[in-house]
DRENTOR-892599 format. One record per residue: residue in one letter; x, y, z of N, C-alpha, C in turn. Coordinates in pm, whole numbers, padded with zeros to 5 digits, always signed. Atoms other than C-alpha are relative to their C-alpha. Example, Ala and Ser with C-alpha at 12.3 -4.5 7.8 and 13.67 -1.06 7.14 Angstrom:
residues 2
A+00089-00119+00000+01230-00450+00780+00090+00120+00000 S-00082-00119-00006+01367-00106+00714-00077+00109+00073 
This chain:
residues 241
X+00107-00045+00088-01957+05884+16201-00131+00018+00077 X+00142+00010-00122-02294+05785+16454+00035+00174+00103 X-00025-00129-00142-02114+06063+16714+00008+00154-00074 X+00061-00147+00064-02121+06347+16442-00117+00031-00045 X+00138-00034+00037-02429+06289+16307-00089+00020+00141 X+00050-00033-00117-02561+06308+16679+00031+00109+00053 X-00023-00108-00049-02393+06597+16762-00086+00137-00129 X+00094-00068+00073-02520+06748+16423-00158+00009+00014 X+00135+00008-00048-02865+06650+16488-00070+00090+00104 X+00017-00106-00124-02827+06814+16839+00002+00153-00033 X-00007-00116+00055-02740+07144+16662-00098+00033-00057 X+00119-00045+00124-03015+07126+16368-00148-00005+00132 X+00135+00040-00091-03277+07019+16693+00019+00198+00099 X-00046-00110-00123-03171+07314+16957-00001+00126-00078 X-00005-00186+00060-03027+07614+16723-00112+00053-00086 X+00070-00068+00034-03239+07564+16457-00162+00020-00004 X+00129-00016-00048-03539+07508+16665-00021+00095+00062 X+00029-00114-00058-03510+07796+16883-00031+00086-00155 X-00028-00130+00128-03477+08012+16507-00149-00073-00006 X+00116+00053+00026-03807+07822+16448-00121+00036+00086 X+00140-00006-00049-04065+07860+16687+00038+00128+00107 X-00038-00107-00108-03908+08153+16897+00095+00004+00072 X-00099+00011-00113-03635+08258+17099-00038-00079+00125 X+00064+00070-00130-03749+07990+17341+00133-00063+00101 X-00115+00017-00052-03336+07962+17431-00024-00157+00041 X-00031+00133+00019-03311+07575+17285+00159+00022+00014 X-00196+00009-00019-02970+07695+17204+00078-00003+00061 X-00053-00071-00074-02860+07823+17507+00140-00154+00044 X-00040+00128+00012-02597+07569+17642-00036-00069+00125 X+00101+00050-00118-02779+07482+17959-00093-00130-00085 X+00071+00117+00099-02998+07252+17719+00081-00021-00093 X-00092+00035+00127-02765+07169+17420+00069-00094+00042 X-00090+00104-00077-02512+07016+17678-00022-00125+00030 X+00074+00179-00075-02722+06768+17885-00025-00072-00132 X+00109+00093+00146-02915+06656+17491+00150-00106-00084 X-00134+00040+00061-02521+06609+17336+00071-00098+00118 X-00027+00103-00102-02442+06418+17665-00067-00107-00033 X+00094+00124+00021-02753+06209+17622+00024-00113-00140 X+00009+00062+00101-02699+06138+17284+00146-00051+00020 X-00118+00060-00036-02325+06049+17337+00034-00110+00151 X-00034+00098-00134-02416+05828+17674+00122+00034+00126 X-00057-00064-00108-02269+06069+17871-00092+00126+00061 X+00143-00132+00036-02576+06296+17982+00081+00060+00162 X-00053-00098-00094-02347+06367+18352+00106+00121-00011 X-00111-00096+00082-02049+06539+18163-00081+00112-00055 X+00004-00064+00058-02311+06691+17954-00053+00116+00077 X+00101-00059-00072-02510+06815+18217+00123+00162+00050 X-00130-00138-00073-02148+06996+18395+00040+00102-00100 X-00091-00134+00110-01997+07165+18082-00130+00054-00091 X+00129-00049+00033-02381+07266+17966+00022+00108+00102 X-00034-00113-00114-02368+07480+18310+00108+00075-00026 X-00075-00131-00011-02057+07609+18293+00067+00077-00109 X-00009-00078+00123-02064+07709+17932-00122+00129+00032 X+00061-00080-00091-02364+07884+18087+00062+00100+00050 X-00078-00111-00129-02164+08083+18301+00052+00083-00076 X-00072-00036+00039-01966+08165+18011-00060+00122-00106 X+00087-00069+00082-02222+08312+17748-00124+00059+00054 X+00144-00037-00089-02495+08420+18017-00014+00121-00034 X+00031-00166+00066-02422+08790+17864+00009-00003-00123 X-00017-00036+00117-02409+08688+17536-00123-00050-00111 X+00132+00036+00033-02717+08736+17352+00046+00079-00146 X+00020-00005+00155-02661+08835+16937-00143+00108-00051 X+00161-00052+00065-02950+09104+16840+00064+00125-00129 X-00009-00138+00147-02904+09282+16516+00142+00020-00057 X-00160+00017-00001-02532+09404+16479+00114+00002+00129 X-00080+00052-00130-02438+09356+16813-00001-00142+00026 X-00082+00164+00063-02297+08986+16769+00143-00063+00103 X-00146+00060-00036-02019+08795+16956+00008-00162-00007 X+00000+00172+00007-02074+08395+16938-00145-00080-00033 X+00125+00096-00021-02332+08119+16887+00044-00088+00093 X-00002+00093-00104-02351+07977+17183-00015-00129-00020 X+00043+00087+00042-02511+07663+17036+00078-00101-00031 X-00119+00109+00017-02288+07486+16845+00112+00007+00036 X-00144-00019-00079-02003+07629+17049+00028-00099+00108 X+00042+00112-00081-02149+07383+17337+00025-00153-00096 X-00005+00174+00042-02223+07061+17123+00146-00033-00049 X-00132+00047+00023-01873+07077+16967+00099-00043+00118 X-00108+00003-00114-01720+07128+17289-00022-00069+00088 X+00034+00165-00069-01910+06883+17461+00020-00108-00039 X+00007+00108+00082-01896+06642+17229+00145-00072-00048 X-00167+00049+00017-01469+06662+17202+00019-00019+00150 X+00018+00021-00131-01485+06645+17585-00063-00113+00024 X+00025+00141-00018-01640+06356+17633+00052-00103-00142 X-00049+00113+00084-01484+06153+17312+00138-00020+00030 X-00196+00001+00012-01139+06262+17420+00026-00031+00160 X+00037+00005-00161-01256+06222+17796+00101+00103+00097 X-00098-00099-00082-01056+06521+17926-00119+00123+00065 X+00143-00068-00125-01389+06695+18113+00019+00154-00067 X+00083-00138+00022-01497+07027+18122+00123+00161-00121 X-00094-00073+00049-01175+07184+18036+00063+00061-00152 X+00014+00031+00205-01136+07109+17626-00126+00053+00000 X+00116-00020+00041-01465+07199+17625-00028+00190+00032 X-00025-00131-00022-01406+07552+17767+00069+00066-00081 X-00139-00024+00091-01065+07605+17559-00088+00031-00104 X+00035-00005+00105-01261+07513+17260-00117+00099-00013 X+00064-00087+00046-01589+07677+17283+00010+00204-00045 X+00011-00129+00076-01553+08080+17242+00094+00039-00135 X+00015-00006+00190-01348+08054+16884-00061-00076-00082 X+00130+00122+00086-01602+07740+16786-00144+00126-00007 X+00078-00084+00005-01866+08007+16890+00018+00137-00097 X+00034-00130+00056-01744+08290+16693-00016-00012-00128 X+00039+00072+00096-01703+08098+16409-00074-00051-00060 X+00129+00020+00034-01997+07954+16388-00112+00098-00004 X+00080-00145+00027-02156+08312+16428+00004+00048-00139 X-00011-00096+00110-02037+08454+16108-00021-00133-00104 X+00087+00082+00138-02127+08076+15914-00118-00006-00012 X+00181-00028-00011-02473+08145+16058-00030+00122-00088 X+00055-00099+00084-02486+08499+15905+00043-00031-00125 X-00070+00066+00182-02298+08354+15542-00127-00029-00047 X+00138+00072+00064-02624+08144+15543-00103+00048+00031 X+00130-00106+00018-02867+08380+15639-00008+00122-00158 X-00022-00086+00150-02730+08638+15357+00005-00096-00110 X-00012+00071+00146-02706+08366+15053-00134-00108+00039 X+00097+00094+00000-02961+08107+15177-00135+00072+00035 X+00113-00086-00038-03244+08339+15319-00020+00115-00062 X-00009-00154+00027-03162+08704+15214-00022-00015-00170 X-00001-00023+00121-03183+08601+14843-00166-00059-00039 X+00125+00018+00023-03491+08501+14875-00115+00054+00048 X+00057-00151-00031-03619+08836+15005-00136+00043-00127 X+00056-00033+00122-03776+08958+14688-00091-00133-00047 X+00117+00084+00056-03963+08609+14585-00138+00020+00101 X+00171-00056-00117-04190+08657+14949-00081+00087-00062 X+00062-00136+00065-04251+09001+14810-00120-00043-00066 X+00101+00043+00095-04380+08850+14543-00151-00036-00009 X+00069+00087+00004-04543+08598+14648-00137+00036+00112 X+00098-00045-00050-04748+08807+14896-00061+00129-00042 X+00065-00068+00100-04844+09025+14677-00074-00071-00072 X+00090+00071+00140-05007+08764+14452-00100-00099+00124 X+00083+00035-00093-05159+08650+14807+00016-00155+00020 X-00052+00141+00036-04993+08295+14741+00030-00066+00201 X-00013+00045-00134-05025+08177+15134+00141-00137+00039 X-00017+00108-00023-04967+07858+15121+00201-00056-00084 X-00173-00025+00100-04610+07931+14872+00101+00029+00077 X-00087-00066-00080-04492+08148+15159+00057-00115+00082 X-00019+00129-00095-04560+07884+15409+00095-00070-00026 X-00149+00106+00050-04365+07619+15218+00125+00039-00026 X-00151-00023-00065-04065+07832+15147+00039+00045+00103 X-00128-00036-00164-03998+07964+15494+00014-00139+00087 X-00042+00078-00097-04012+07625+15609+00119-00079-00061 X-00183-00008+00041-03773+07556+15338+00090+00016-00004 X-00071-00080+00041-03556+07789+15360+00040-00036+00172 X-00053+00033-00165-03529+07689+15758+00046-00126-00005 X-00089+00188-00051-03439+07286+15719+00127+00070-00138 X-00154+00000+00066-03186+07386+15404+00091+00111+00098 X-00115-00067-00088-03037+07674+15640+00097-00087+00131 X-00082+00008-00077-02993+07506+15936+00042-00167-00024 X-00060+00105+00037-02902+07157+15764+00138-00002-00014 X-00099-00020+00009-02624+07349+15634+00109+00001+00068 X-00097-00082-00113-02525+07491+15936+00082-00128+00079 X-00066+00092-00052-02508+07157+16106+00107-00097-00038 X-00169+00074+00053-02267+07001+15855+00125+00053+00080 X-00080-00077-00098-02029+07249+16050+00062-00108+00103 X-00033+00073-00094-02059+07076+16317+00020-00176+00001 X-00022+00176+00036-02090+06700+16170+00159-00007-00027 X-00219+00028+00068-01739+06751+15972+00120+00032+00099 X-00113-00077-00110-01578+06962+16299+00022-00155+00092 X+00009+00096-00097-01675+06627+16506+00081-00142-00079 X-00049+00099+00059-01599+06370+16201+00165-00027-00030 X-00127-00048+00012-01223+06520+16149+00034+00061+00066 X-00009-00084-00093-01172+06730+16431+00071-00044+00167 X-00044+00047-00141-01118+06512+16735+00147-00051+00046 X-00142+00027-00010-00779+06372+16629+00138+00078+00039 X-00154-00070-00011-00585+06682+16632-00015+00104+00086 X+00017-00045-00142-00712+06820+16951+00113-00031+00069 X-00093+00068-00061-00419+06860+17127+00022+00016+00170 X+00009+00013-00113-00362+06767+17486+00056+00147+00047 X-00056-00108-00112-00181+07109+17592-00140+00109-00031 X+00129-00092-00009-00560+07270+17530-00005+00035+00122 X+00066+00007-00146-00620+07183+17863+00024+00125+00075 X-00063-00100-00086-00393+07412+18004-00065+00168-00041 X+00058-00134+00023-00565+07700+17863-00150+00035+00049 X+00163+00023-00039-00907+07589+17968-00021+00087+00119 X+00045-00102-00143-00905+07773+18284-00016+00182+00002 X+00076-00137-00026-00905+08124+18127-00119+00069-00069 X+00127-00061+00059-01223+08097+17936-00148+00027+00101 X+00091-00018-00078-01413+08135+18223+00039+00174+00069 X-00076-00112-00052-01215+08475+18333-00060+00078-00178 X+00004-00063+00140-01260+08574+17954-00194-00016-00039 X+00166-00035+00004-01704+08513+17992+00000+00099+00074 X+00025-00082-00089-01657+08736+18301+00023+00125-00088 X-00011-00126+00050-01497+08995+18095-00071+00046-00106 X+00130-00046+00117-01755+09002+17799-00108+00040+00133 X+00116-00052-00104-02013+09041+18139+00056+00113+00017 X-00051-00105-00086-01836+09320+18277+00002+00116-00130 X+00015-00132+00092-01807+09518+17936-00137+00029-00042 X+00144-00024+00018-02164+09492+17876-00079+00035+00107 X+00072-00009-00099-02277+09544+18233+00076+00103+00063 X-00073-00126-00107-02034+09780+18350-00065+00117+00045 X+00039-00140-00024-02147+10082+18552+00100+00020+00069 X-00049-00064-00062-01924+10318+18733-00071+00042+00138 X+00105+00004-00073-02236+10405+18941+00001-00155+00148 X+00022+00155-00074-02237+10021+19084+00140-00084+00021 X-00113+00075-00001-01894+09929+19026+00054-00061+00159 X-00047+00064-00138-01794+09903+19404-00089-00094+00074 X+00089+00064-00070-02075+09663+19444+00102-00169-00075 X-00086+00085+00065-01855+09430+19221+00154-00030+00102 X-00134+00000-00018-01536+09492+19393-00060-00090+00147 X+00039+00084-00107-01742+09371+19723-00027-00122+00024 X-00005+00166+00032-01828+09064+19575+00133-00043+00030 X-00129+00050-00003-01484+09000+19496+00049-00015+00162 X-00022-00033-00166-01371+09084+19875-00059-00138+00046 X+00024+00134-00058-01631+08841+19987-00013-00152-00036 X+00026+00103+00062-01607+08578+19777+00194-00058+00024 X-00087+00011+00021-01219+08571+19763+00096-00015+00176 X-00070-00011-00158-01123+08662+20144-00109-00061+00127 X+00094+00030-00065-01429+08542+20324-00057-00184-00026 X+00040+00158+00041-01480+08215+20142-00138-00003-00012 X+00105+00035+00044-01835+08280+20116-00078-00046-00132 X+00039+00077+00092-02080+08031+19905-00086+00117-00076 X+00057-00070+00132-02234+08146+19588-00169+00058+00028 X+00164-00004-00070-02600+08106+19773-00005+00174+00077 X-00029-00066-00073-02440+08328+20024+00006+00128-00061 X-00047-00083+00027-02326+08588+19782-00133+00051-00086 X+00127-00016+00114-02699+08570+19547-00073+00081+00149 X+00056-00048-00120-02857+08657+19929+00039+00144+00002 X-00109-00095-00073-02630+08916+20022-00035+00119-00179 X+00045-00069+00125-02694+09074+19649-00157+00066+00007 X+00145+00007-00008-03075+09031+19690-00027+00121+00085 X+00060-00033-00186-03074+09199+20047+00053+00165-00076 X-00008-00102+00028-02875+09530+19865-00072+00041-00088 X+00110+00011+00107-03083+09516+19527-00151+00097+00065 X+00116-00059-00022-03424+09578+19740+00041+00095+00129 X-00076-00149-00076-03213+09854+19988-00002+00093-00091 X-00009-00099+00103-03139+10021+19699-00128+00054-00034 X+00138+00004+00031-03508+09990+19560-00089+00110+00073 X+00112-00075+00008-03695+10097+19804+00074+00133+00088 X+00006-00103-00034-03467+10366+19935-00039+00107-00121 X+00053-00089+00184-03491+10539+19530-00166+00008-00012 X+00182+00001-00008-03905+10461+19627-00021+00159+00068 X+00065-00103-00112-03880+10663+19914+00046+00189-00075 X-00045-00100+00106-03656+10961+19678-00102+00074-00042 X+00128-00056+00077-03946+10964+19446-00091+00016+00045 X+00098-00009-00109-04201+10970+19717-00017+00160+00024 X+00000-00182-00032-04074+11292+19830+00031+00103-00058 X+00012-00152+00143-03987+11504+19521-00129-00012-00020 X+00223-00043+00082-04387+11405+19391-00033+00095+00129 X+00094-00064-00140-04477+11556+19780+00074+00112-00041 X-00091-00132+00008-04224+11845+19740-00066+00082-00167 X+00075-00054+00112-04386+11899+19357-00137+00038+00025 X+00171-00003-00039-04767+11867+19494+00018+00125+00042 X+00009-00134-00082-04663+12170+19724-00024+00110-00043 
């Protein structure tokens, strides 16, 4: 009971504080992880599968009707059965991207019935210049939304951990192959593609470190740059003429 209401807490603090004061990426799972560690007395676990849920949703950002997960409580659940069931990073991979998609479409349920119906009273109510009315329901309308939301995650944690079953594990290793491929459909160019395939090359046959490979990125990045400088340099001189 203590370990769902902490993991809920972590949810209502992170998701629906970022929805609160700004995309200030509370949710993200870089922070969500380590806080659901802390609060579960495991803040080194939370710290690892915070990162490499990271890795996993680093292209997945939600704006309008382009939608694929909540990162948010996809982390605290999956941290939070990961360290109770003590099987590390792996359960916590398995589980998060259908905990995340899931929890995407109970977030929009409760935006359309808990928020969206209360469209038309604002109207109203700023029309009749009622300030202080507005004020109090949008801050209403933000602790009953994301109170809701975090039951989700209280009841997923309170009933949930028992029937986790050990052959997850074995699947855990292709949700990290399966973030790459949400990156790659959203980032794909044809244009750049063989700058990808080079990675691969040196990362795979070369053994070079990740430092090694951010460098080595960097060093083509501003090649590229300022040869496309020098491009535009000389069509404006070739236009002046």
């Amino acid at each position: 009971m203590l370990n769902a209401f902490l993991v809920a807490l972590a949810v209502f603090i992170c998701v629906g504080g970022a929805e609160l004061v700004g995309f200030t990426m509370l949710n993200r799972p870089i922070v969500i992880g380590p806080l659901v560690g802390l609060f579960l007395g495991d803040l080194h676990t939370g710290v690892i599968i915070g990162a490499s849920l990271e890795a996993v949703f680093m292209g997945v950002v939600n704006i309008g009707g382009a939608s694929a997960a909540e990162p948010g409580i996809a982390t605290a659940v999956g941290t939070a059965f990961a360290i109770m069931l003590g099987k590390g990073s792996e359960v916590a991979l398995t589980l998060a991207l259908p905990i995340g998609i899931l929890g995407l479409q109970i977030k929009t349920v409760l935006y359309i019935f808990i928020v969206g119906m209360f469209a038309k009273t604002f109207d109203r109510l700023a029309a009749e210049g009622k300030e202080k009315q507005i004020i109090a329901l949008h801050y209403g309308l933000w602790a009953v939304n994301w109170f809701l939301y975090s039951l989700f995650a209280f009841f997923g944690i309170l009933f949930g951990s028992d029937v986790v079953m050990n052959g997850l594990t074995v699947c855990g290793g292709l949700l990290p192959a399966v973030g790459m491929a949400m990156l790659m459909k959203m980032l794909w160019d044809n244009k750049i593609c063989m700058f990808y395939f080079l990675g691969f090359v040196l990362a795979a046959y070369l053994n070079l470190p990740l430092i090694a490979l951010a460098v080595i990125g960097v060093i083509i990045a501003i090649s590229i740059g300022m040869n496309d400088y020098k491009l535009n340099q000389l069509a404006a001189q070739r236009v002046a003429v």
